[in-house]
C-alpha positions as CSV (number, residue, x, y, z in Angstrom):
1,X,0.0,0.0,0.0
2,X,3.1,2.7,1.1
3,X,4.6,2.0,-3.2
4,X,0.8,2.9,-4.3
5,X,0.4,7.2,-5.4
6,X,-2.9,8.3,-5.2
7,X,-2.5,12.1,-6.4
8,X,-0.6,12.0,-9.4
9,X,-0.9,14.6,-12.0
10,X,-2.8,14.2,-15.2
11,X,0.6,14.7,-17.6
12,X,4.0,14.7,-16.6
13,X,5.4,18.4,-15.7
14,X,8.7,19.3,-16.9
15,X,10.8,21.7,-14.6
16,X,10.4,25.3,-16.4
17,X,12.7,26.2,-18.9
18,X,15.5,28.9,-18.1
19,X,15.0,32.4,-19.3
20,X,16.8,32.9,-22.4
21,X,19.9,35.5,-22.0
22,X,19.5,38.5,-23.6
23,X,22.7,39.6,-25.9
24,X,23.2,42.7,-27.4
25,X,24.9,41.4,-30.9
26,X,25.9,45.0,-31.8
27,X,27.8,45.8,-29.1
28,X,29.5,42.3,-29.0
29,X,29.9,41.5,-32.7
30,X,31.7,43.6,-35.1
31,X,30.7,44.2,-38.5
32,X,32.8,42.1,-40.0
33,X,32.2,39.4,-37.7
34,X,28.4,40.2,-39.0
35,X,29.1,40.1,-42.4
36,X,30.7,36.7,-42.3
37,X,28.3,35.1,-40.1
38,X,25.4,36.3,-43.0
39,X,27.4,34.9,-45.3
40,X,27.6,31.7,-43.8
41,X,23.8,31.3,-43.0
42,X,23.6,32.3,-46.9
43,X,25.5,29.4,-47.9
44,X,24.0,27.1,-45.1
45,X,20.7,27.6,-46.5
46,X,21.3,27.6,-50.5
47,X,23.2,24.2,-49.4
48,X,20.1,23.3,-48.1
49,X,17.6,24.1,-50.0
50,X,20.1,22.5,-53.2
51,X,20.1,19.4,-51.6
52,X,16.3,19.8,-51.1
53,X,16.1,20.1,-54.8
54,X,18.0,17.4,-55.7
55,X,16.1,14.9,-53.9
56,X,12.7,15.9,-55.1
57,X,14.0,15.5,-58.6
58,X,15.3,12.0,-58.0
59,X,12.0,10.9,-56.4
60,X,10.4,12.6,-59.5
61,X,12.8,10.6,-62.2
62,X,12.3,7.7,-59.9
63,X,8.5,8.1,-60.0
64,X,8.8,8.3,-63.8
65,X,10.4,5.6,-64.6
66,X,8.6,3.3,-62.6
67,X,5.1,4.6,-64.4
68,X,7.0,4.2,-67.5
69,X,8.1,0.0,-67.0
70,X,5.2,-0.4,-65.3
71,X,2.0,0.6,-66.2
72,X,-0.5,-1.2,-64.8
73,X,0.5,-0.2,-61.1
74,X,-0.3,3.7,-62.4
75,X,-4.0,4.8,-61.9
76,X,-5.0,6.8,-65.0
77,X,-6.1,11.0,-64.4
78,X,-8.8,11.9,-65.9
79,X,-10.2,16.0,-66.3
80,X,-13.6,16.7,-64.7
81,X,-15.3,19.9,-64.9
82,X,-17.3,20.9,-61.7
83,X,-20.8,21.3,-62.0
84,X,-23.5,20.9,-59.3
85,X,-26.9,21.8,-57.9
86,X,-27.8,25.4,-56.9
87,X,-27.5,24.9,-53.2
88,X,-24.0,23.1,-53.2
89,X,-21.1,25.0,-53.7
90,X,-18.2,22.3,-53.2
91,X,-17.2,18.5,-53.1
92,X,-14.7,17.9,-50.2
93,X,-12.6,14.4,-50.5
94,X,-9.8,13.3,-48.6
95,X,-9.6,17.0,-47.2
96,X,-9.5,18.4,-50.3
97,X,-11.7,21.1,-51.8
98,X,-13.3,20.9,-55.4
99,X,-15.0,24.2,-55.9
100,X,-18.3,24.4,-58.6
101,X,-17.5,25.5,-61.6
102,X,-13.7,24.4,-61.1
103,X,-11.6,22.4,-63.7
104,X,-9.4,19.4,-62.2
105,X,-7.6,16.4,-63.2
106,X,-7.7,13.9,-60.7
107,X,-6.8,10.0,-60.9
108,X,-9.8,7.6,-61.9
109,X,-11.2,6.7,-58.6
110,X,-11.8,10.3,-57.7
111,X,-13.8,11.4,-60.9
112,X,-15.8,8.5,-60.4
113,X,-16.8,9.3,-56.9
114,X,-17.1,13.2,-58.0
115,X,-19.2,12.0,-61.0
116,X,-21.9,9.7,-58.7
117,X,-21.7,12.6,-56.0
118,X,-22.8,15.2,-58.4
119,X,-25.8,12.4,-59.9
120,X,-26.7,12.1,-56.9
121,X,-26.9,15.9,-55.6
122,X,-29.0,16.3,-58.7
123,X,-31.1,13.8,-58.0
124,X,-31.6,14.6,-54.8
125,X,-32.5,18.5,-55.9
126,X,-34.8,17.0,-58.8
127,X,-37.0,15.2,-55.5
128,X,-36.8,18.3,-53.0
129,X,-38.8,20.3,-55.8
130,X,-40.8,17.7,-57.4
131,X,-39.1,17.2,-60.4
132,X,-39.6,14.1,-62.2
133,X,-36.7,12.7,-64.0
134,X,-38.4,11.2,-67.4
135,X,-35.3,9.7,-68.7
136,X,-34.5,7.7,-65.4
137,X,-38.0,5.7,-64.9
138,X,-41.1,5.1,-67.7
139,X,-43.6,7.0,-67.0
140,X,-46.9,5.6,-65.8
141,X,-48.9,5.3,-69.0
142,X,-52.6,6.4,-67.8
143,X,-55.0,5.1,-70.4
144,X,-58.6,4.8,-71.0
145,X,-61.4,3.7,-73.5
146,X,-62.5,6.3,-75.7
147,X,-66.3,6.7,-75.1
148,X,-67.1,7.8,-79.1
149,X,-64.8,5.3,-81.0
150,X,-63.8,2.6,-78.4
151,X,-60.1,2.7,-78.4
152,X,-57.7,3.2,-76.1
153,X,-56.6,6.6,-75.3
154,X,-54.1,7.9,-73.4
155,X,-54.8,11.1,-70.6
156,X,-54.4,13.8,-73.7
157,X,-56.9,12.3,-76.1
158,X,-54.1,10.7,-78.2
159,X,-54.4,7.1,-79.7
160,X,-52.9,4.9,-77.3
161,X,-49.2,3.6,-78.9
162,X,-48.8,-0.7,-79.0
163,X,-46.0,-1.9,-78.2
């Protein structure tokens, strides 16, 4: 029971950091001192930013000729051009925003989702205001007999069609 803590607190507490000495660089450094010292951080930083360079254009040539002996591992882009109902404004995937109106080439996979997102959004708009869609279902053929000649009519008068 004497090893067991019962007050312990919720995250561990570091001791506080000491307060940073202030130095006053102009009276301590001289200008040529300064002047060097730029210079380095210059260099430093080109040297950086070089080597940052060069290793995103490996992994680019890299990338390349992998798509290039290897085709079928590469998902094909496609271009879509944005656009939905009146009362959506954007598609968000993966974090991403696709704006209406908008241009973009994504891979496959993502123009097929955007494609059956925007079906979908108008199809939902086309119900909310009572639209029937007459190319998605047959409409309901409402017929009756004709009371003077005896054939089928539909609801406008019209000879009824065979099929």
């Amino acid at each position: 029971m004497a090893d067991r803590k019962i007050s312990r607190p919720i995250k561990d507490v570091s001791p506080p950091a000491e307060p940073k000495r202030k130095l006053d660089i102009d009276s301590l450094l001289t200008s040529e001192t300064k002047a060097r010292l730029k210079a380095e951080a210059e260099a430093k930083i080109k040297a950086r930013e070089i080597a940052a360079a060069e290793e995103e254009y490996l992994q680019q040539q890299l990338n390349e000729f992998d798509r290039a002996r290897h085709p079928e591992i590469v998902e094909e882009m496609r271009e879509i051009h944005l656009d939905l109902p009146p009362y959506m404004d954007r598609i968000v995937l993966d974090g991403k925003h696709y704006m209406h109106g908008g241009t973009y080439t994504v891979r496959k996979s993502v123009f097929d989702v955007m494609r059956d997102i925007t079906w979908g959004a108008f199809k939902h708009d086309d119900e909310v205001n009572n639209r029937r869609n007459t190319n998605a279902y047959r409409q309901e053929r409402q017929l009756r007999m004709s009371a003077v000649s005896g054939e089928l009519v539909d609801s406008a008068g019209r000879p009824a069609t065979k099929f």
